[in-house]
Structures are given as C-alpha cells and as structure tokens.
C-alpha positions in Angstrom: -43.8 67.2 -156.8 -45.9 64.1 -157.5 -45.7 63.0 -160.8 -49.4 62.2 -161.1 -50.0 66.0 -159.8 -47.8 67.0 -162.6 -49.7 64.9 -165.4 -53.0 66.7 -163.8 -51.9 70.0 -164.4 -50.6 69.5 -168.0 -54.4 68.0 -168.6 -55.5 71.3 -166.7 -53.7 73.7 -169.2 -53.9 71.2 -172.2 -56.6 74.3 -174.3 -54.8 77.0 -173.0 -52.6 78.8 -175.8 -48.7 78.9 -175.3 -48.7 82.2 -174.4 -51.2 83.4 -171.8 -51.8 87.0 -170.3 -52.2 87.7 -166.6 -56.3 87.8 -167.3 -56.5 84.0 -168.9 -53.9 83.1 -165.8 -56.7 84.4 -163.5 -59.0 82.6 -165.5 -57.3 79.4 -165.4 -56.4 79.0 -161.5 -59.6 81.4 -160.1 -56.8 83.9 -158.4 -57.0 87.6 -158.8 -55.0 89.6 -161.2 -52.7 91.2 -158.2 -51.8 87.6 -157.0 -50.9 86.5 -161.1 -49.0 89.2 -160.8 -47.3 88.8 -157.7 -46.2 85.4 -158.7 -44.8 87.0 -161.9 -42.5 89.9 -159.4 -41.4 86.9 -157.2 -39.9 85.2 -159.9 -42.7 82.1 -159.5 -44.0 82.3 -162.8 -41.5 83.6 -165.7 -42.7 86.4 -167.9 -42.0 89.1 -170.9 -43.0 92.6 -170.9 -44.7 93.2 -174.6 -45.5 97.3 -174.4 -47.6 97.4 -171.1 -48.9 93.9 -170.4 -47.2 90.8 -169.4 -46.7 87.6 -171.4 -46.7 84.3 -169.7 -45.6 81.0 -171.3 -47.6 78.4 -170.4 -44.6 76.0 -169.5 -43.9 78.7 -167.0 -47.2 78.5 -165.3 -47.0 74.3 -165.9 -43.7 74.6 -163.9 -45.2 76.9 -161.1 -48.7 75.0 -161.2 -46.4 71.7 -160.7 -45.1 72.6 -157.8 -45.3 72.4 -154.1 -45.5 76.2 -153.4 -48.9 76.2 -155.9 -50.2 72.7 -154.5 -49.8 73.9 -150.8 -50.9 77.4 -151.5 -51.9 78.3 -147.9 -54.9 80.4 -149.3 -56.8 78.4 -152.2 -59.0 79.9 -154.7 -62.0 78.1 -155.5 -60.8 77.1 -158.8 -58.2 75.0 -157.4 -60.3 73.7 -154.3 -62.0 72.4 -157.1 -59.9 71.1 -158.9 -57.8 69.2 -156.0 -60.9 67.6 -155.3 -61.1 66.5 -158.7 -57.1 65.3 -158.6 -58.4 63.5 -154.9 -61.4 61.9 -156.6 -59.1 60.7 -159.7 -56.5 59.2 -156.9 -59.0 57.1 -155.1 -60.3 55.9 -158.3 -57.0 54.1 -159.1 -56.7 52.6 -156.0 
C-alpha cells in the first residue's frame, strides 16, 4: 500500500491506546461491532481472547488499516469516507 496511506493511518490511531477492544475499533473506523469482529474471525485483524471480550493491538489494526483490503473496502463507513477525503485533500495539497 502507499506509503503516504500508511503514514495517514498511524496519524489516525496516533491517541488510541495499544490495546483496543472491539467497541473503540468501532469507534475508530465508524464500522459496526459484527464487522470488527468479522475482521477479527477472518484473520484481518489479530486478536487475544481475555475472559469473554477480545483484545486488539493496535499494530494489528495499523497493519489491517494499511492495507488494500481496508483502503478498497467495497462498502465504506462514514468514518472512513471521511477520512479518505481528508487523505485526498492532504494529497492535492502537496502537489
């Protein structure tokens, strides 16, 4: 992926703690908690099981958030409409 994508996202998740739940992952990318989760069973993002919740490391979701497959999601929350129009924006700014 883009290295400039890449450099977005760690700006994006720069607040976030190191380890995030499947709530603040729904927080941070505007997706519900069934498609957090359904990352999480595909193996897209990589998480622990602490009793009944899931833990997330945020390089995980850096790694998945880097990518192509979260970039070119076919259905985009409006979180990261958003924030791809930001990323847009910031790219025409530099040129």
């Amino acid at each position: 992926m883009d290295k400039k994508w890449c450099k977005f996202c760690e700006q994006w998740l720069e607040d976030s703690p190191d380890i995030l739940t499947v709530l603040e992952i729904k927080a941070i990318t505007g997706y519900c908690k069934t498609s957090v989760q359904g990352w999480i069973d595909r193996g897209l993002i990589k998480a622990f099981l602490t009793g009944r919740s899931n833990k997330i490391p945020k390089s995980s979701l850096l790694e998945f958030m880097s990518s192509s497959k979260f970039y070119n999601m076919h259905v985009k929350s409006k979180k990261l409409k958003a924030k791809l129009q930001e990323f847009e924006r910031m790219i025409d700014n530099e040129n």
